[in-house]
N, CA, C and O atoms as a Maestro MAE file, in Angstrom:
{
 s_m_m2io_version
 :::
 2.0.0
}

f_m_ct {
 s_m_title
 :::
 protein
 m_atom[216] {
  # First column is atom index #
  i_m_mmod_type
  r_m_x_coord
  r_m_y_coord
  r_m_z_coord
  i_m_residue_number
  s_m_chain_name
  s_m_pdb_residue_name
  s_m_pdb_atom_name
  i_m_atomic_number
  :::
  1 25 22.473 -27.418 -20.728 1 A "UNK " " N  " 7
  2 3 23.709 -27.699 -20.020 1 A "UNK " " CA " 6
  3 2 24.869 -27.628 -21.013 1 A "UNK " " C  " 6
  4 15 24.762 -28.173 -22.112 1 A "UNK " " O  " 8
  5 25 26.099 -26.896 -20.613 2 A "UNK " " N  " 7
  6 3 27.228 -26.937 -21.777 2 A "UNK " " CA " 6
  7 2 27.567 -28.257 -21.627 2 A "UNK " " C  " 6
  8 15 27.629 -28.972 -20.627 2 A "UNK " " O  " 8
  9 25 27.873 -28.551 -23.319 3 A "UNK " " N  " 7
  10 3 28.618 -29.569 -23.510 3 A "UNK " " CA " 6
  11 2 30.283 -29.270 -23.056 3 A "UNK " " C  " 6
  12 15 31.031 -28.432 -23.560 3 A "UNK " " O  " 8
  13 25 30.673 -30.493 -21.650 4 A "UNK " " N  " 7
  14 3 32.489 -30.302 -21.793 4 A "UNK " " CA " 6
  15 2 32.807 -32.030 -21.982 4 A "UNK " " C  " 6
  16 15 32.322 -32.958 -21.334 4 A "UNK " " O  " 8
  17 25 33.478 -32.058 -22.744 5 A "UNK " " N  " 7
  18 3 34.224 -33.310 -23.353 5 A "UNK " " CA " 6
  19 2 35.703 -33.455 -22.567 5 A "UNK " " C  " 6
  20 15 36.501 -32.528 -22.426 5 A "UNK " " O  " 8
  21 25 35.884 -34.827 -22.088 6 A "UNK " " N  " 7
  22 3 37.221 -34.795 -21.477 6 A "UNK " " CA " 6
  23 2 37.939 -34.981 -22.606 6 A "UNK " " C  " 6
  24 15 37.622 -35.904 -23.357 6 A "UNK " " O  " 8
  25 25 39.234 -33.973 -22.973 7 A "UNK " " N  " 7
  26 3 40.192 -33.779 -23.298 7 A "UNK " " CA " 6
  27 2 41.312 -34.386 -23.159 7 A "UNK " " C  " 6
  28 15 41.939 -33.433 -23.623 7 A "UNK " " O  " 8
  29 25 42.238 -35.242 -22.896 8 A "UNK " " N  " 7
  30 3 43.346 -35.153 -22.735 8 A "UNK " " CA " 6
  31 2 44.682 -34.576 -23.386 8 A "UNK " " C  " 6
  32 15 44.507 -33.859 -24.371 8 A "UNK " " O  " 8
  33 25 46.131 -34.815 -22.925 9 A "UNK " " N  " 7
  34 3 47.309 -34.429 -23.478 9 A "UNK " " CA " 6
  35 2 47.568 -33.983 -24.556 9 A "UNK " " C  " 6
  36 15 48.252 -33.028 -24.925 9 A "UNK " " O  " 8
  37 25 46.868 -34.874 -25.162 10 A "UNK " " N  " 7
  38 3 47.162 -34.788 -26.575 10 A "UNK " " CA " 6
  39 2 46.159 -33.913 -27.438 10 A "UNK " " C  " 6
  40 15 46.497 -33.552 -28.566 10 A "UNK " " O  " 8
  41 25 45.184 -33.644 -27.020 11 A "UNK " " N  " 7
  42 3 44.060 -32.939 -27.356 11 A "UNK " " CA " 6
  43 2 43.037 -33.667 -27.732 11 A "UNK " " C  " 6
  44 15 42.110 -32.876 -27.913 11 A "UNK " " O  " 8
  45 25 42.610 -34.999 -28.000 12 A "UNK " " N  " 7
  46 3 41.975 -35.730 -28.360 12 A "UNK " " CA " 6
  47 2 40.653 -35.980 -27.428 12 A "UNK " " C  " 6
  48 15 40.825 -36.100 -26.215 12 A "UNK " " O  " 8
  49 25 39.566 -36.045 -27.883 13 A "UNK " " N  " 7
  50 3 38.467 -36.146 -27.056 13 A "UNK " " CA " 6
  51 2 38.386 -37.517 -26.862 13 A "UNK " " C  " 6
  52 15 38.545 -38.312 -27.788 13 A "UNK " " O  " 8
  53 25 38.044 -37.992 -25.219 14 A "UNK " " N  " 7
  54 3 37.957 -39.165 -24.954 14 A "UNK " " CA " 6
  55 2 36.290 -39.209 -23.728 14 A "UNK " " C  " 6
  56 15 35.844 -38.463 -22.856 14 A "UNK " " O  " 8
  57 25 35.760 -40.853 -24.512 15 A "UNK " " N  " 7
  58 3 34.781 -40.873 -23.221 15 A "UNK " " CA " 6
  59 2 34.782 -41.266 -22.095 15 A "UNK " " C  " 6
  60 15 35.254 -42.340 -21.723 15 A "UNK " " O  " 8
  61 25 34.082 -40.174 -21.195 16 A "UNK " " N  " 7
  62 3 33.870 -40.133 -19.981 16 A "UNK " " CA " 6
  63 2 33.884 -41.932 -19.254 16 A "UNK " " C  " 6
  64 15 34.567 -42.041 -18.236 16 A "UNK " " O  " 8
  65 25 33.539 -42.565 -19.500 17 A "UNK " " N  " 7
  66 3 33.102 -44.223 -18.883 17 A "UNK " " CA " 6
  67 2 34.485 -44.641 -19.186 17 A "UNK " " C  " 6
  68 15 35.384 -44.654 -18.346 17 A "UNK " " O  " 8
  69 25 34.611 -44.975 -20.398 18 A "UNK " " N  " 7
  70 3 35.329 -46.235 -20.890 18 A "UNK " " CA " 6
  71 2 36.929 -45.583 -21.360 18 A "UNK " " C  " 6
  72 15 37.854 -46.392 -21.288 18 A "UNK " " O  " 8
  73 25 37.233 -44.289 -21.789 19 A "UNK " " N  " 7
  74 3 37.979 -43.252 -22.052 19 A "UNK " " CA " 6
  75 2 38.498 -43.551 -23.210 19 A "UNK " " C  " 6
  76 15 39.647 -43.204 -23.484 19 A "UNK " " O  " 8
  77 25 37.708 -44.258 -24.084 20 A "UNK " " N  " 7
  78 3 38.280 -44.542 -25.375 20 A "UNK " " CA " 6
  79 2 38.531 -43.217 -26.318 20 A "UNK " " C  " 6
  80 15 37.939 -42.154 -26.131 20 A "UNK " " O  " 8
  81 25 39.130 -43.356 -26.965 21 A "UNK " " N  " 7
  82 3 39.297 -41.821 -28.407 21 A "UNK " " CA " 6
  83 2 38.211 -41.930 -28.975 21 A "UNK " " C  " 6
  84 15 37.901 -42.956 -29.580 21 A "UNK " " O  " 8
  85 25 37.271 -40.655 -28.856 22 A "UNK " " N  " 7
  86 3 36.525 -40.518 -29.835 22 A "UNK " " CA " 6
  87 2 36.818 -39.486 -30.273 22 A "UNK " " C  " 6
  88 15 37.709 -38.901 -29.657 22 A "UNK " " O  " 8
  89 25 36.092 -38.626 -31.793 23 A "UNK " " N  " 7
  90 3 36.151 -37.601 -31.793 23 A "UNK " " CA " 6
  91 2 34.912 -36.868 -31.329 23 A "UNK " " C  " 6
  92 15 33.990 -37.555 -30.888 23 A "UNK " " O  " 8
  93 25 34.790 -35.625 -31.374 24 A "UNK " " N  " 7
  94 3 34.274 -35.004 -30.766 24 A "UNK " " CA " 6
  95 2 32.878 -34.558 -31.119 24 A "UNK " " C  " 6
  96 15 32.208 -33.847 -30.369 24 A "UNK " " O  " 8
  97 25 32.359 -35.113 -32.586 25 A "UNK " " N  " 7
  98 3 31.620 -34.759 -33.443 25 A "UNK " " CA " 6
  99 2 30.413 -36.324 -33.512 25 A "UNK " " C  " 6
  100 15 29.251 -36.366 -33.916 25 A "UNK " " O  " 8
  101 25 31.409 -37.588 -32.865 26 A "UNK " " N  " 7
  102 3 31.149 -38.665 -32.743 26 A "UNK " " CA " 6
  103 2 30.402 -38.909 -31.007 26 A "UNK " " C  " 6
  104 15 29.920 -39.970 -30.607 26 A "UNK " " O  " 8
  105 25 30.487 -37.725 -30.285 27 A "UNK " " N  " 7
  106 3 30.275 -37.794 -28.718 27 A "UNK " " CA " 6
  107 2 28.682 -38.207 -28.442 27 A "UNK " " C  " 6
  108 15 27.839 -37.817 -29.249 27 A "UNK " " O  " 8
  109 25 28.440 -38.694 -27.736 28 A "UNK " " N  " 7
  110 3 27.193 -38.503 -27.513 28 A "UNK " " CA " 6
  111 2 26.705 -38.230 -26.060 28 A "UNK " " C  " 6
  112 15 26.978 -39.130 -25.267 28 A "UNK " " O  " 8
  113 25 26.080 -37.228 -25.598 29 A "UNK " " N  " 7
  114 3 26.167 -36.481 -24.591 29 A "UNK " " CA " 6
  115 2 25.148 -36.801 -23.721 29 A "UNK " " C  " 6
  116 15 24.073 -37.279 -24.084 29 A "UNK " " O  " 8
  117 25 25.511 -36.503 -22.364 30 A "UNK " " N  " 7
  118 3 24.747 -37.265 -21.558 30 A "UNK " " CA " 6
  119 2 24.746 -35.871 -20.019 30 A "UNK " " C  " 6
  120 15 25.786 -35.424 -19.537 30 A "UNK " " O  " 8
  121 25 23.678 -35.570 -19.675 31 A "UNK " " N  " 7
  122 3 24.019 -34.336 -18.921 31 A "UNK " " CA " 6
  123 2 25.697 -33.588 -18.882 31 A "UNK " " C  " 6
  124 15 26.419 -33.435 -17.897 31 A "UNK " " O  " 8
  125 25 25.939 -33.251 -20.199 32 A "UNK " " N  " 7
  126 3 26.848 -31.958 -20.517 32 A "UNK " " CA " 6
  127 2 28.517 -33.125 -20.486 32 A "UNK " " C  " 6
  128 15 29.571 -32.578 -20.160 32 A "UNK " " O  " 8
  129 25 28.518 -34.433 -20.800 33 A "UNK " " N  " 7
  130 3 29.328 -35.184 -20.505 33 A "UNK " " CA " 6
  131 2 29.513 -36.054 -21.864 33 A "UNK " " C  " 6
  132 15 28.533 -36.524 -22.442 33 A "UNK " " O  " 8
  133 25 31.024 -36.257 -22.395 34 A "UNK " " N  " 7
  134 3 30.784 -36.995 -23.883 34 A "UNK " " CA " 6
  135 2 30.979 -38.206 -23.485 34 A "UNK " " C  " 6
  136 15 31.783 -38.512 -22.605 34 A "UNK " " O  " 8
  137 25 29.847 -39.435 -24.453 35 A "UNK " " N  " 7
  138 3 30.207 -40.882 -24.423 35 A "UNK " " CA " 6
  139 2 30.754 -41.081 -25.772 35 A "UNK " " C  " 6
  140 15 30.748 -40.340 -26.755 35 A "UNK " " O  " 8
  141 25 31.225 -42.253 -25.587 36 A "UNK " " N  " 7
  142 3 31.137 -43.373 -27.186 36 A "UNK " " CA " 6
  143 2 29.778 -44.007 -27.475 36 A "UNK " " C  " 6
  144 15 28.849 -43.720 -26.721 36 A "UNK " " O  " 8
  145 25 29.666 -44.465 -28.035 37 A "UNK " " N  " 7
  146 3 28.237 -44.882 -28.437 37 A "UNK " " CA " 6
  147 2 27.869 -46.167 -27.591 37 A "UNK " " C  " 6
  148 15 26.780 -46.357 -27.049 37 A "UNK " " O  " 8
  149 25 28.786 -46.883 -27.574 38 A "UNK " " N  " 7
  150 3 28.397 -48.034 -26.983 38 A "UNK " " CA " 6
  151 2 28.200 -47.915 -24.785 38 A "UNK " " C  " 6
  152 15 27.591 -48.703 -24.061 38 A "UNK " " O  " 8
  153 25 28.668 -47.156 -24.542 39 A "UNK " " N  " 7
  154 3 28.768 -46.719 -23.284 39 A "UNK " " CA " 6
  155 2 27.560 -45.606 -23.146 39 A "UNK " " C  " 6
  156 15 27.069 -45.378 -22.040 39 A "UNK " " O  " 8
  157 25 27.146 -44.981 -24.239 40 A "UNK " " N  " 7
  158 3 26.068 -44.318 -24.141 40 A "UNK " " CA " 6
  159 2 24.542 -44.982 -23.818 40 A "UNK " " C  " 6
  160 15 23.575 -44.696 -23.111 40 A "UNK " " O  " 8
  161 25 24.965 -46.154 -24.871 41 A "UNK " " N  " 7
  162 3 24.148 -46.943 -24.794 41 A "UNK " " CA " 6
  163 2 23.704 -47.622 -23.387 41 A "UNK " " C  " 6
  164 15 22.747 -47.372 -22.654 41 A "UNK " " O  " 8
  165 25 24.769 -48.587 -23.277 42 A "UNK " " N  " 7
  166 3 24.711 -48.754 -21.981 42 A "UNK " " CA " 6
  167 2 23.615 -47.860 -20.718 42 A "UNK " " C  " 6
  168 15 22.610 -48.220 -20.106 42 A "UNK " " O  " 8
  169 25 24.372 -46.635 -20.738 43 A "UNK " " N  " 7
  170 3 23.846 -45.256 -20.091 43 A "UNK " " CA " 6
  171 2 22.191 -45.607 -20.082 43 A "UNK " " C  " 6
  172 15 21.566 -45.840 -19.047 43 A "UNK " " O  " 8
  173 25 21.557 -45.598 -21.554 44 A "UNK " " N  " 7
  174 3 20.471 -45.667 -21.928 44 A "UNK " " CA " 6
  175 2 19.642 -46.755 -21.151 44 A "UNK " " C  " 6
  176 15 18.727 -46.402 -20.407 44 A "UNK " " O  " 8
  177 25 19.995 -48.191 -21.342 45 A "UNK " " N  " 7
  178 3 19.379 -49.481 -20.708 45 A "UNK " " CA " 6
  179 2 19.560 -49.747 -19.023 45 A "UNK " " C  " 6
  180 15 19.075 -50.648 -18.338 45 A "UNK " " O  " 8
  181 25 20.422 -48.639 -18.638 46 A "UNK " " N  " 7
  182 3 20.192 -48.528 -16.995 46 A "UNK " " CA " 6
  183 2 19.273 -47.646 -16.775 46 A "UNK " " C  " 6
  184 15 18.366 -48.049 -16.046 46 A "UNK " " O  " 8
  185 25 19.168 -46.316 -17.246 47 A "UNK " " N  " 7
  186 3 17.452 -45.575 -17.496 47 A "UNK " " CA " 6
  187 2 16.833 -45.593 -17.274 47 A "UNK " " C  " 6
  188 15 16.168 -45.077 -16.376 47 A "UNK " " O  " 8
  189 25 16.662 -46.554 -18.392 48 A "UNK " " N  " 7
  190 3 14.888 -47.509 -19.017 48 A "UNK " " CA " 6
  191 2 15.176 -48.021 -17.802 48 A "UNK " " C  " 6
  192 15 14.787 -47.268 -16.910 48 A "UNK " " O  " 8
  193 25 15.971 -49.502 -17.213 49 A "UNK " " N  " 7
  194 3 15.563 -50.303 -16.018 49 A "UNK " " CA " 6
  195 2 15.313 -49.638 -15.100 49 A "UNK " " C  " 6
  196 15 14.332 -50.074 -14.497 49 A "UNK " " O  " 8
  197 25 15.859 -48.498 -14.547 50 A "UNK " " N  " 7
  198 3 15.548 -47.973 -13.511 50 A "UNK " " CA " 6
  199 2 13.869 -47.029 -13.736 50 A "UNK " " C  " 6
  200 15 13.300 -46.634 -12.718 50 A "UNK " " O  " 8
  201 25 13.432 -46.846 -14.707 51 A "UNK " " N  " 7
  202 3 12.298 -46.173 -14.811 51 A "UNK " " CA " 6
  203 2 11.279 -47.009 -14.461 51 A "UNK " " C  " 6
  204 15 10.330 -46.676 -13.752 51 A "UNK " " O  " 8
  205 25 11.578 -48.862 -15.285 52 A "UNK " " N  " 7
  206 3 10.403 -49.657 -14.887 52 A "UNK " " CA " 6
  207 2 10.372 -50.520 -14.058 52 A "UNK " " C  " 6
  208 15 9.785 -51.601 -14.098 52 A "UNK " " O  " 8
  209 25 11.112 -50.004 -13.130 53 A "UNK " " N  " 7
  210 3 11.547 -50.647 -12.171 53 A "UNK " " CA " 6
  211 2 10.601 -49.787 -10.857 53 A "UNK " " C  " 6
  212 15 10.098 -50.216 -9.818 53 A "UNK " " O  " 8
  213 25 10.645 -48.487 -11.435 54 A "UNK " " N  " 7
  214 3 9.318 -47.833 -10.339 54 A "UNK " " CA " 6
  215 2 8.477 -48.025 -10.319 54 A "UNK " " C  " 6
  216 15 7.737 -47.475 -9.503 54 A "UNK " " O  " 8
  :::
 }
 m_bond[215] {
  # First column is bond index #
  i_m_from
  i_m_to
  i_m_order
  :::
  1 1 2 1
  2 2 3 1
  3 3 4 2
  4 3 5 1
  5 5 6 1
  6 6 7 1
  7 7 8 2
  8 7 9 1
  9 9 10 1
  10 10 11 1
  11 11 12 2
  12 11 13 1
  13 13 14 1
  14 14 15 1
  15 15 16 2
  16 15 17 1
  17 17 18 1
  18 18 19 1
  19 19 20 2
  20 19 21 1
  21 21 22 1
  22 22 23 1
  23 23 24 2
  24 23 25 1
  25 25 26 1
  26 26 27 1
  27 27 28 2
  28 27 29 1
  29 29 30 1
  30 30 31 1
  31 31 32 2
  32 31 33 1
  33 33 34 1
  34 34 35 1
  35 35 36 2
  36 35 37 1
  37 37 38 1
  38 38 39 1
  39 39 40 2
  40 39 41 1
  41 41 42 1
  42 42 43 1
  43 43 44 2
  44 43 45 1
  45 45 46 1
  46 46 47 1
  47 47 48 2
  48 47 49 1
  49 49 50 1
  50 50 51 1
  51 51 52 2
  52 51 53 1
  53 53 54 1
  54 54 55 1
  55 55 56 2
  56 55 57 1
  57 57 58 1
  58 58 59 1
  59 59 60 2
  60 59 61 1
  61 61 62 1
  62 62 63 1
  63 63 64 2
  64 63 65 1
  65 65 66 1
  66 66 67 1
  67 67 68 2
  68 67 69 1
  69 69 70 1
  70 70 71 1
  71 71 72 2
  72 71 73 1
  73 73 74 1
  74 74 75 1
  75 75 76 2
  76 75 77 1
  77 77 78 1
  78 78 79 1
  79 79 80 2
  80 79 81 1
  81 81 82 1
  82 82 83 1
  83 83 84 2
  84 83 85 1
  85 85 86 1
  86 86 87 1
  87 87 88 2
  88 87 89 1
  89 89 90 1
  90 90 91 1
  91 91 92 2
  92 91 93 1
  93 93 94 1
  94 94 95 1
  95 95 96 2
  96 95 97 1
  97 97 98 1
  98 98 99 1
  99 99 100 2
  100 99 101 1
  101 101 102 1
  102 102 103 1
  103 103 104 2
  104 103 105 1
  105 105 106 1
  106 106 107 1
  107 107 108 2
  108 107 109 1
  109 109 110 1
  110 110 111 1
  111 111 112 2
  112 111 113 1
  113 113 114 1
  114 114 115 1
  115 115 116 2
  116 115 117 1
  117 117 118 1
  118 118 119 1
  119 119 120 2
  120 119 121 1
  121 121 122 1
  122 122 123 1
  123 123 124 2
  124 123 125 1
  125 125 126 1
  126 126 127 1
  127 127 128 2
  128 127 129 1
  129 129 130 1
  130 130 131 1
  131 131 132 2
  132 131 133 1
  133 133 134 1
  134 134 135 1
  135 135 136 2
  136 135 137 1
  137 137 138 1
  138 138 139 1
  139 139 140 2
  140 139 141 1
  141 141 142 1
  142 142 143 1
  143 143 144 2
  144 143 145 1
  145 145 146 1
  146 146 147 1
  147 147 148 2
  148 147 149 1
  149 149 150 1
  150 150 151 1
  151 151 152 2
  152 151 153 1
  153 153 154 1
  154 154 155 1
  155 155 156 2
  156 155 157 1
  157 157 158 1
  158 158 159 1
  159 159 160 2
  160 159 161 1
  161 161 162 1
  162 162 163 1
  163 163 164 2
  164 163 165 1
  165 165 166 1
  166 166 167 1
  167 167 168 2
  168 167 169 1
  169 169 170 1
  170 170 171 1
  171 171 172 2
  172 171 173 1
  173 173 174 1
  174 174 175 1
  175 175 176 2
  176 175 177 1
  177 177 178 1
  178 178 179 1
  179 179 180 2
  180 179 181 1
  181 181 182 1
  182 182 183 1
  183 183 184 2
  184 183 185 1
  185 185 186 1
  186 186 187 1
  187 187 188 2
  188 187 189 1
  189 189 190 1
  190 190 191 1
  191 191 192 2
  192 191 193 1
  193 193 194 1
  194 194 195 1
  195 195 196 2
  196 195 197 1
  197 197 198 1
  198 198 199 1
  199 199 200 2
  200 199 201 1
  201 201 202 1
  202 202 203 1
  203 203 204 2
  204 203 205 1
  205 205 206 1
  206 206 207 1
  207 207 208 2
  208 207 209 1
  209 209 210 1
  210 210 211 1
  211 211 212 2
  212 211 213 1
  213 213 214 1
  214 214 215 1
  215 215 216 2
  :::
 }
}
């Protein structure tokens, strides 16, 4: 899946959830979508619950 990073105005890459500045090298991607780490994370522990939860 291509990686697209939301961009804004200024050119600065921001994440998708929380829209904080990251850079772009710092993203961590989530079906073709950039996080921050901590929102990635997040991402991660809804996952897992939902996996053992089946």
């Amino acid at each position: 899946m291509k990686k697209k990073p939301w961009i804004d105005e200024t050119g600065a890459c921001r994440c998708e959830s929380c829209g904080k500045k990251v850079p772009r090298d710092a993203l961590f991607w989530e079906r073709g979508l950039g996080y921050c780490k901590a929102c990635f994370r997040e991402i991660e522990r809804e996952r897992k619950k939902r996996h053992s939860d089946s």
